[in-house]
Steps between C-alpha positions, in 0.01 A plus 500: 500500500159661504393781286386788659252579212157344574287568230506335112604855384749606704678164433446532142679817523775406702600227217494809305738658682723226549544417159509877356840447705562199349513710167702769584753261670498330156534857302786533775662221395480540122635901556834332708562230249467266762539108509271303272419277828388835704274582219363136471446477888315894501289310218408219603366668822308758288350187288437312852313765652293581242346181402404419857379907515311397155384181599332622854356783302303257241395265732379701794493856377389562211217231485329705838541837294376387206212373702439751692578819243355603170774533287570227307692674286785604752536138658504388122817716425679421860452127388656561141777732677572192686546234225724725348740510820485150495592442182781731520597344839550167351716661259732651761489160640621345177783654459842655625591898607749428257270421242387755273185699565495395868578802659235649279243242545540576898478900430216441298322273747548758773335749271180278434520427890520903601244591240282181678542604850386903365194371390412234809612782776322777290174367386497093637503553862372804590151364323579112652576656847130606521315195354731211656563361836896595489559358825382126451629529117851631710484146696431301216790651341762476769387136486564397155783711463677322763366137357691624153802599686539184636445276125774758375 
């Protein structure tokens, strides 16, 4: 089903969306005690989403901010912010919800993720949305998105 968001920053930011969801359902499901195969399910989406979310950022992205803004600086953190999810994705991924430090290793993910998504909504693409073409980035987005969806 198509998205109705056209450009690479309004698509970015409806992952966002979607998986800020994805965490509260999670912080929904740790508050009602719920099953430990609920919790792994609401993971393994949140773990899903973002690495294709990460991956179609650092391929098609960030490479046409980085070329097209000054500010190495704030692509060079976003990167770093990144390899830390992933590292603390394939944690999650290791393991069990009934293993310890799970449910902590998602909250804690969620917290690098919101503090991310502040500083990509806030200072990334308001300065991207005037230097890049968001539309054609958008297409080239929707395209490899859907190519990882279907090697998942």
């Amino acid at each position: 089903m198509p998205r109705r968001a056209t450009d690479a920053i309004a698509i970015l930011i409806e992952d966002h969306k979607a998986v800020k969801k994805l965490f509260k359902t999670y912080k929904s499901l740790v508050d009602e005690s719920a099953s430990e195969a609920k919790k792994r399910e609401t993971a393994r989406q949140i773990c899903h989403a973002l690495k294709i979310h990460a991956e179609v950022e650092e391929e098609i992205f960030y490479p046409a901010v980085r070329a097209a803004l000054d500010d190495d600086d704030m692509m060079d953190e976003a990167t770093v912010e990144h390899m830390s999810a992933k590292e603390l994705i394939g944690q999650i991924e290791a393991m069990s919800p009934g293993d310890e430090l799970y449910d902590a290793k998602v909250t804690v993910l969620g917290e690098y993720i919101n503090h991310h998504v502040g500083e990509e909504e806030g200072e990334m693409f308001p300065k991207a949305r005037k230097a890049v073409d968001v539309k054609s980035l958008g297409e080239a987005i929707e395209q490899r998105k859907m190519e990882l969806e279907e090697q998942s």
